[in-house]
N, C-alpha and C positions, 0 to 999 in steps of 0.2 A: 375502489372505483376509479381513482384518480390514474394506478397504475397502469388498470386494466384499461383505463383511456388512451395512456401511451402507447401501449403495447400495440393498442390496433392503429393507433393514429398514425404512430411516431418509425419509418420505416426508412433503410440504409439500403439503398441499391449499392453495391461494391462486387467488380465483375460481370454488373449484367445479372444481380441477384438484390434481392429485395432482402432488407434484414429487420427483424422487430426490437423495441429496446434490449430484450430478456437476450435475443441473441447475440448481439452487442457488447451487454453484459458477462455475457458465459466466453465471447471470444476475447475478451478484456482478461478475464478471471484465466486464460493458457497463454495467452503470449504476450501481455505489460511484462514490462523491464522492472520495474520492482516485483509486481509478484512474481517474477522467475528467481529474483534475487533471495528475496525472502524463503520462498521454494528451498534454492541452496542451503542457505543458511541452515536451513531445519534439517537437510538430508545429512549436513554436517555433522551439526550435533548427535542426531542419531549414531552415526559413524563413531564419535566419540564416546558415547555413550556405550557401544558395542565392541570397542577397542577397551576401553577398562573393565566391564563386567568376565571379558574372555582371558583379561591379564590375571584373575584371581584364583585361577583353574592350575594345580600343577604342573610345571613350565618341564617338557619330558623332550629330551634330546639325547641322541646317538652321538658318537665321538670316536673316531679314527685316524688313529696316524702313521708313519712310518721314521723312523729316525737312524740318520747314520752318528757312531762314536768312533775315534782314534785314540788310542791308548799308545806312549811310549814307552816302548819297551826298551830301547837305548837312547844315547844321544844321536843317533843316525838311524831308527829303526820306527816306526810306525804300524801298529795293529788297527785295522779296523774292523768293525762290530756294526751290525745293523740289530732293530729291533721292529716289533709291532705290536699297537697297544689300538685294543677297542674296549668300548664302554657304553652302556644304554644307564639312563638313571632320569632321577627327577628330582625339583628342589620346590618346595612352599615355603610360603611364608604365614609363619604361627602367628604373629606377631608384630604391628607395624605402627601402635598407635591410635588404632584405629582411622589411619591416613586412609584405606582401603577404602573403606565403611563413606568414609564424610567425602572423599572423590568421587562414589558412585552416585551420592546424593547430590553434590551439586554437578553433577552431567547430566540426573533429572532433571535434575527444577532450569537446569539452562533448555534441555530442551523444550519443557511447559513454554520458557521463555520466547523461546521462537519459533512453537506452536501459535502463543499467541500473538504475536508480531508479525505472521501469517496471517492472520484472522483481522489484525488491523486494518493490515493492506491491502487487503479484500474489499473491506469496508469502505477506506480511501477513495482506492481506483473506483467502485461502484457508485457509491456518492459523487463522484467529479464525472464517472459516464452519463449518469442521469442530468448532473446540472449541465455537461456540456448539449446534448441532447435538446433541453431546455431550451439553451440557450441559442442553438441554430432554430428549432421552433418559432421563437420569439426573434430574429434576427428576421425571417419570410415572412412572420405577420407584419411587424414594421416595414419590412420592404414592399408588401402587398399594400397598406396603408398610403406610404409612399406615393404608389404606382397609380394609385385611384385619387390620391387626392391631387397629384400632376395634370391626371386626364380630366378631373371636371373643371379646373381652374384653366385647360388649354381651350375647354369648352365654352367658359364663358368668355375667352378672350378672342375666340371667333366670331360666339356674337357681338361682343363690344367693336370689333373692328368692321364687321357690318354698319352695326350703328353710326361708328364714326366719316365712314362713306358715305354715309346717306345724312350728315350733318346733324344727328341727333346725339352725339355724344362727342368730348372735348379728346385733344387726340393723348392727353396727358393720361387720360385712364387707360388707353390702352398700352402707351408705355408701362405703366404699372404693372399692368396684369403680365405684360411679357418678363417686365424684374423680374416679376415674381414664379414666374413658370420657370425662368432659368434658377432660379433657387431652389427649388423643387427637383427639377434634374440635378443640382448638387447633392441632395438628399437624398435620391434614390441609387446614386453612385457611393455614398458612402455606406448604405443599409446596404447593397451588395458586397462589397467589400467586406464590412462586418459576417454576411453569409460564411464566405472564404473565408476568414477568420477564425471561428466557432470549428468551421468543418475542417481546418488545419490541426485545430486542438486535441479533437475529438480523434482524428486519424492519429495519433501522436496520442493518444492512450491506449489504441486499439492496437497500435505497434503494425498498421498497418500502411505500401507504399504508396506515397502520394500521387499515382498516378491513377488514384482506385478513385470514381467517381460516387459524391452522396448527393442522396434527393432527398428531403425531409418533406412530405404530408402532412399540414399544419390542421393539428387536431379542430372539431368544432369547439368552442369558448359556452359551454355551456354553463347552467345556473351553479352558483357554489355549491357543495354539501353541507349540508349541517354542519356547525363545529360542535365535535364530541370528544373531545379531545379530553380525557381522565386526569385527575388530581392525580400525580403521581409524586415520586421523591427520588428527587437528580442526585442522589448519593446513592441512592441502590441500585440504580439502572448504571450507574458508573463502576458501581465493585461490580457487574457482573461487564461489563465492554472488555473486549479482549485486550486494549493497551494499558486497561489496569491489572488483569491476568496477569501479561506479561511482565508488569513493574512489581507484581507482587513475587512472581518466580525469580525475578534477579535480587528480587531482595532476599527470598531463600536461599538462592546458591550460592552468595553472599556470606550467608551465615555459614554457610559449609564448608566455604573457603575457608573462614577461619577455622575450622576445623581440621583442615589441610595442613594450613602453614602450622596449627599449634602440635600436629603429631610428630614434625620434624623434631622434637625435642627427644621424643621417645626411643630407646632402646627397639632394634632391630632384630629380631628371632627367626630364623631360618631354618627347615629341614631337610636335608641333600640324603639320598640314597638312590642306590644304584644295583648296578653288575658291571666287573670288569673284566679283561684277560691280558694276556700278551707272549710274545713269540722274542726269542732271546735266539740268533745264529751261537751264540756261545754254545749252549747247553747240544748236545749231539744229535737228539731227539727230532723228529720231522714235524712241522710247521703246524700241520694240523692236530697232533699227537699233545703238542705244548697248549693249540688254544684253550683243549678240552681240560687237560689237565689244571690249568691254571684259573678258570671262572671262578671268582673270588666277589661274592658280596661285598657292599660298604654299606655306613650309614655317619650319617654328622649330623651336629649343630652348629649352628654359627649364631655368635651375639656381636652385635654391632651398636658401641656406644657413640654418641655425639661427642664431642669436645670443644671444638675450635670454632663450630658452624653452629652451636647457639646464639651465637652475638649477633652473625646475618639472618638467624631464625626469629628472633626477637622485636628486629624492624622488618621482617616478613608480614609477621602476626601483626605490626601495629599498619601496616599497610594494608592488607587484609579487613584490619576493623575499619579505617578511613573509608575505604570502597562500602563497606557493609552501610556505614551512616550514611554516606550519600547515597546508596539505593531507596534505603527509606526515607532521604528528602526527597526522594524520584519519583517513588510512589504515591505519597502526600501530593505532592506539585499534580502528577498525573490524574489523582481520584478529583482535587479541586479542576485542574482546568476539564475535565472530563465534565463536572456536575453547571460547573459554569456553560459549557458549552451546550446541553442539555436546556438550564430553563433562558437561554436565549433565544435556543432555537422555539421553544415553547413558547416565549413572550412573542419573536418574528411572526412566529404564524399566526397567532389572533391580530396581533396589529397588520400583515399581510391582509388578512379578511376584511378588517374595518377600513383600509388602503383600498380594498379592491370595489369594498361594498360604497365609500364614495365616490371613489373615480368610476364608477360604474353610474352613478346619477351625473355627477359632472359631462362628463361625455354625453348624456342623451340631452342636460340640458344646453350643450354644445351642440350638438346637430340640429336641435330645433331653432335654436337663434340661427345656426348656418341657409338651413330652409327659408326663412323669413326673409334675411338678408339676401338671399337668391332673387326672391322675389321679387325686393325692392331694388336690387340692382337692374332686374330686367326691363322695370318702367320707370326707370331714370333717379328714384325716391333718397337714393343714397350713393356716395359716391364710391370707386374701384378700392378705394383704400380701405373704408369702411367693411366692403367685402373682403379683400385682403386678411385685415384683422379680424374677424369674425373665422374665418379661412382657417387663420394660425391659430385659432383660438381650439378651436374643434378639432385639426389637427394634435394640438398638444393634449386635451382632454384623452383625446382616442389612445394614443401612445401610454400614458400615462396608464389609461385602464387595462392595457394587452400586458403592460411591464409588470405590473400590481399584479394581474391574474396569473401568471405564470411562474412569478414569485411566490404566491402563494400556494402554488402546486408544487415548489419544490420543498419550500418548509414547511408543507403539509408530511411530503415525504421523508423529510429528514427525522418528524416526528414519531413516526408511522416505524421509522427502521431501528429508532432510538427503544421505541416499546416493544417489539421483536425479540428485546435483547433478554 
């Protein structure tokens, strides 16, 4: 419901087009600067991911060359000899430690990792588009507050200066009431300001240029909804958030690293075969007569022992485990502030409601004392100041309950997107 309030209320002309949150949202979600970034990141890793799976495929290349030789035949005589040598072959490796194996694995779980690091900053930028959203909302009802509460106070300082013409009131009250009206224009220049403000922010998530004009439609402030709000557990709604995802994929890949750095110890097994030829100007025979003749299979092994580069393998692997233990104090850190962050916003939102549900009595019994004091200012019963303060009074109730109510709508919402999950 609360959404579905925005949605119709809450609208972005930009261009000469009217825009609803969700679309805001969805243009937030192609062109913010972090989700572009994040975006890369992941297209990276895929890439990485696609470069090692393809390097474990028989590495098959061709090979041709041409070579000139000089042969002395005296101290003053020189022979030269040309030759030409082609070759097709391929070489695998048998053998590697299982390095292959635990590099594919952690080019996985790196890109789970910024999968879900994607999925964060989705989350981010949507939660900061809805509060900025909010926030210009509630910048035009305070500015609308403002504006109404300048115009009746310029109202009764018309009538008071009547009065004072006509020798029924002291000319000290109507000083007052003009203080006071120029205060009031101080406060409705600064709730404009605040507009601009909000709508600089919001343009500046939307990555869109500041010559693009916003209007915000300040929704009706209608009755709360019920709070239904379920007994949940902010450590299961936190393993399933993508920034725990994420801490839990780099903790895996983590592990695979060390898998990495420990295969470098391992003996190296390779299998090389082929076909080859080649063309000798020595032999009399014509060029092409030799390639055919000469096509000569191979086949090899190759072992390749470590020696010297255990010792840098050694504090590879112990660097390798330091990364792996700090991923899972990363993790940790991230499941607690993630569960913390969870029942705060859960505790914000019922104390939002019992914020909203008394500034919502305060205020009306703010307007009715305002009313009363109207009264009695008009037939003399109380003086400007009296009104004045009664004025601020009802003013700050009002404020108080638009701040409260739209607060409560967003950490309504923040609950609402936390249970989603």
């Amino acid at each position: 419901m609360l959404i579905a309030a925005l949605l119709i209320g809450c609208t972005l002309p930009v261009m000469g087009q009217n825009w609803t949150l969700e679309q805001c949202i969805n243009h937030a979600m192609e062109h913010n600067h972090d989700i572009k970034s994040a975006r890369a990141s992941l297209k990276e890793s895929e890439s990485a991911l696609g470069e090692i799976s393809w390097s474990l495929i028989p590495q098959i290349s061709g090979e041709m060359g041409h070579n000139f030789h000089w042969e002395r035949l005296s101290p003053y005589k020189l022979k030269r000899t040309q030759s030409t040598n082609a070759s097709i072959g391929g070489e695998v490796t048998l053998f590697d430690g299982l390095r292959s194996y635990f590099s594919i694995k952690e080019a996985r779980h790196s890109l789970k990792q910024m999968t879900g690091n994607l999925e964060g900053v989705r989350d981010a930028v949507r939660l900061s588009v809805i509060r900025s959203c909010l926030q210009m909302v509630l910048a035009r009802e305070l500015h609308s507050i403002a504006v109404y509460n300048c115009e009746s106070i310029v109202r009764q300082m018309e009538k008071c200066r009547k009065m004072v013409l006509a020798g029924l009131r002291p000319l000290s009250s109507l000083m007052e009431l003009e203080a006071q009206v120029a205060q009031e224009q101080y406060t409705i220049t600064a709730s404009a300001a605040e507009i601009d403000n909000s709508r600089i922010a919001l343009m500046q998530l939307l990555n869109l240029p500041y010559e693009s004009h916003f209007n915000v439609v300040v929704p009706a402030m209608d009755t709360l909804p019920p709070e239904n709000i379920p007994e949940i557990s902010a450590f299961e709604i936190a393993d399933a958030h993508p920034a725990t995802r994420a801490a839990r994929a780099a903790l895996e890949a983590d592990k695979a690293a060390v898998g990495v750095a420990a295969s470098a110890l391992s003996p190296i097994i390779t299998l090389s075969a082929g076909y080859g030829t080649y063309y000798d100007n020595v032999s009399a025979k014509k060029f092409g007569d030799q390639f055919k003749e000469h096509w000569t299979p191979y086949v090899g092994f190759t072992l390749k022992l470590p020696i010297t580069s255990s010792i840098a393998t050694a504090h590879r692997i112990g660097r390798a485990k330091s990364a792996l233990s700090r991923s899972g104090i990363a993790l940790e850190k991230a499941r607690r502030e993630l569960a913390d962050e969870i029942e705060l916003a859960m505790a914000e939102c019922r104390s939002c409601r019992l914020r909203c549900i008394a500034a919502e009595k305060s205020r009306k019994a703010a307007e009715e004392l305002l009313r009363m004091n109207e009264l009695k200012l008009e037939v003399g019963e109380i003086s400007a100041t009296d009104y004045i303060i009664s004025k601020n009074l009802c003013l700050k109730a009002t404020s108080e309950h638009v701040q409260a109510y739209f607060q409560y709508l967003f950490q309504r919402m923040v609950v609402e997107h936390y249970l989603k999950r």
